[in-house]
N, C-alpha and C positions, 0 to 999 in steps of 0.2 A: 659535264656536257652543258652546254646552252641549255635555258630552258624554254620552251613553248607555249604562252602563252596566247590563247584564240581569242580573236574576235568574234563577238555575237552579230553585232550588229545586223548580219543581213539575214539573218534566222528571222529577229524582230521586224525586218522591212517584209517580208512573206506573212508574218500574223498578223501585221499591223493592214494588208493590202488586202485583207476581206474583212478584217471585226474580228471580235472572239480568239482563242485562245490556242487557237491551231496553226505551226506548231508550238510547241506549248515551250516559252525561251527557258523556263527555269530547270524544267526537266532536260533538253538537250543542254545545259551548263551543265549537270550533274552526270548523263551520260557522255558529255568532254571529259570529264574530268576522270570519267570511268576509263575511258579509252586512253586514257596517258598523257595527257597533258598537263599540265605544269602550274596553269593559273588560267583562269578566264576576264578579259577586256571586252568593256564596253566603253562607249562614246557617246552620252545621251549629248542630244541638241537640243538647240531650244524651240524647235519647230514637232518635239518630241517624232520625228517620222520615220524610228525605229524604235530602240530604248527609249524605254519611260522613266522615270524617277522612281516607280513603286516596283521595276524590274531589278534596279538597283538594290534597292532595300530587302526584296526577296532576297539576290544572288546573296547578298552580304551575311543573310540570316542561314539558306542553306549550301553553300560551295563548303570543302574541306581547304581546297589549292587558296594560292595567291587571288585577290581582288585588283585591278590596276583599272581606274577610270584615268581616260582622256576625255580633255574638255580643253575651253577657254577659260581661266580662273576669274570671272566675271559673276557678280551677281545669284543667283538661283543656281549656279554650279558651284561656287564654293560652299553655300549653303549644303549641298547637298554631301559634298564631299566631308564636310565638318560634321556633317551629322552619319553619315554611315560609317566612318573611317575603314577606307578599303587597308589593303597592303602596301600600294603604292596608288601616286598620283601622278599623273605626266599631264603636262602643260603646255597647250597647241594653239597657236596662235590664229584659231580658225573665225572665218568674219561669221556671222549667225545666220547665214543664206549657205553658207558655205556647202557644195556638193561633198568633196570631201577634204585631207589634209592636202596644200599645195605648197606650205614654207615653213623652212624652223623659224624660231625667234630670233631674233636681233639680240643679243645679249647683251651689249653693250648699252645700244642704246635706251633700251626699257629695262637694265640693272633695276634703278631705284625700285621699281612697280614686282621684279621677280621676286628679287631680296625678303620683299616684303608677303608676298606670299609665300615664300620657302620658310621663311621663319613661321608663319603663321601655321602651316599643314605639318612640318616638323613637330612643332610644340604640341600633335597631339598624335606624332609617333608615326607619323606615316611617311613613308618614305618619297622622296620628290625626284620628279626625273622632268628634264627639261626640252624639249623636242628641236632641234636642231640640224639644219644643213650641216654636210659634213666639211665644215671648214675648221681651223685650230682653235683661229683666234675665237669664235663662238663656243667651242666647248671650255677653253681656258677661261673665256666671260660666265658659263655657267657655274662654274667653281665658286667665280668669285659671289656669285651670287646666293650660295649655300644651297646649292642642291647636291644631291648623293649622287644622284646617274645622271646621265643625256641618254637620249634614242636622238636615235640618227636616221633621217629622212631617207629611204632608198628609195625613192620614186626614180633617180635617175641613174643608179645602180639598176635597177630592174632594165628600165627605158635601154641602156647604152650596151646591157650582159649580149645579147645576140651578135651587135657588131664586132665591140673586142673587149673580151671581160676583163683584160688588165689593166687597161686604160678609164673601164669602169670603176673597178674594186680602188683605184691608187690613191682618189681623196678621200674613201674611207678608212683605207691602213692608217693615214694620216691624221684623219679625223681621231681615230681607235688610238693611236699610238699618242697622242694627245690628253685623250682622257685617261690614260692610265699611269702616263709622267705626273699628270695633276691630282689624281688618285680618286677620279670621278669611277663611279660603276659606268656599264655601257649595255646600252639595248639598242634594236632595230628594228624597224618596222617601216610596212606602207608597199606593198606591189612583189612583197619577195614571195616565191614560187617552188615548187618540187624543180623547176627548171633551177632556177640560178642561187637556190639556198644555200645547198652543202659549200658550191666554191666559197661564198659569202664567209660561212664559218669558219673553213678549212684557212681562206686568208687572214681570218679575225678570229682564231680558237677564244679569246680569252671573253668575246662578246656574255653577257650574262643573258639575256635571253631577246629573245625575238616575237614581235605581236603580228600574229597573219590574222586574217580574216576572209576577204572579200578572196583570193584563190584557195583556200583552203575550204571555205565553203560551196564554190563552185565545183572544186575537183571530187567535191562530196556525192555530187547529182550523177557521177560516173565512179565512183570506186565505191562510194558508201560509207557514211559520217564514221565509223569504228575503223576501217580499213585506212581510211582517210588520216585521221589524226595519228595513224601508227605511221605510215608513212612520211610524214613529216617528222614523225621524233626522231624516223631514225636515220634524216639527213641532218638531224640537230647534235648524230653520236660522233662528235669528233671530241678527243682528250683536248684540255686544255694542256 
């Protein structure tokens, strides 16, 4: 099956919006991971106005699942990333104001600068996943670039699923069917939903996992974080 890995991040924007340590991000990573999820994601900024840097270093010391930090591999995040070495790393081209992710990378044209950090985060055994639009030639760029996966931007998979989900899904098959001629792993993330998940997999069975957060935390405030995270895995049980 796919695996599920959560995002934290908007647990940390609720503790972080009165002080103190309520709710408490390292224990709800532990009670995720209780409830069946697969790995836990975060996204520290540099404006630190969720995840912290010292959130990170707990998760890293007590999770059992996969670590995956998303960042900009810029400055005081790759520092951070070289010093806690999660399980993986994905690499998001987000400006440092940024509200949230809005584009994959250019593959091509910042090769030189990825190259360089895929070799760099590899050499100390962490896995690199590249975050990209779902177009070919960008995940055939990511190959060349020495990373192991791509995740694949759904923001407009999400966006286009209510009008006509076939016309949505077609440049991810594309995108999918790409990375796996070129023998990249493949993840998704960014806006998918109990709504428009399972199609997602069921057209993509062979995707390796998926990073929710922001609806998965939401749909929490109505079903309840343990009921929550079972329901999402088990739009994630399709056979490959």
């Amino acid at each position: 099956m796919t695996k599920l890995s959560v995002n934290i991040n908007k647990i940390a924007v609720i503790r972080n919006s009165r002080g103190g340590n309520m709710p408490n991000v390292g224990k709800a990573a532990l009670d995720i991971e209780r409830f069946g999820a697969d790995g836990i994601t975060v996204h520290p900024r540099p404006d630190a106005r969720h995840i912290r840097h010292d959130d990170v270093r707990e998760l890293k010391r007590t999770i059992a699942t996969e670590l995956n930090i998303e960042g900009n591999p810029v400055g005081a995040f790759v520092d951070l990333v070289c010093e806690v070495r999660p399980t993986q790393v994905t690499l998001v081209p987000d400006a440092p104001d940024a509200l949230t992710s809005s584009a994959g990378w250019d593959t091509l044209r910042h090769r030189e600068f990825l190259t360089e950090i895929c070799a760099r985060f590899r050499a100390l055994g962490i896995r690199t996943s590249i975050f990209v639009d779902p177009v070919a030639e960008m995940v055939r760029g990511a190959k060349e670039c020495g990373a192991d996966r791509v995740e694949l931007y759904t923001e407009a998979y999400a966006r286009e699923y209510p009008n006509d989900r076939e016309q949505a899904i077609a440049p991810y098959v594309a995108a999918a069917e790409a990375a796996r001629e070129c023998g990249l792993g493949l993840n998704a993330g960014h806006d998918l939903s109990l709504e428009n998940l399972r199609y997602f997999i069921e057209r993509i069975p062979w995707c390796d996992e998926v990073s929710i957060g922001h609806a998965l935390i939401s749909d929490a405030l109505y079903y309840g974080l343990e009921n929550t995270v079972q329901m999402y895995r088990r739009e994630c049980c399709i056979t490959k």
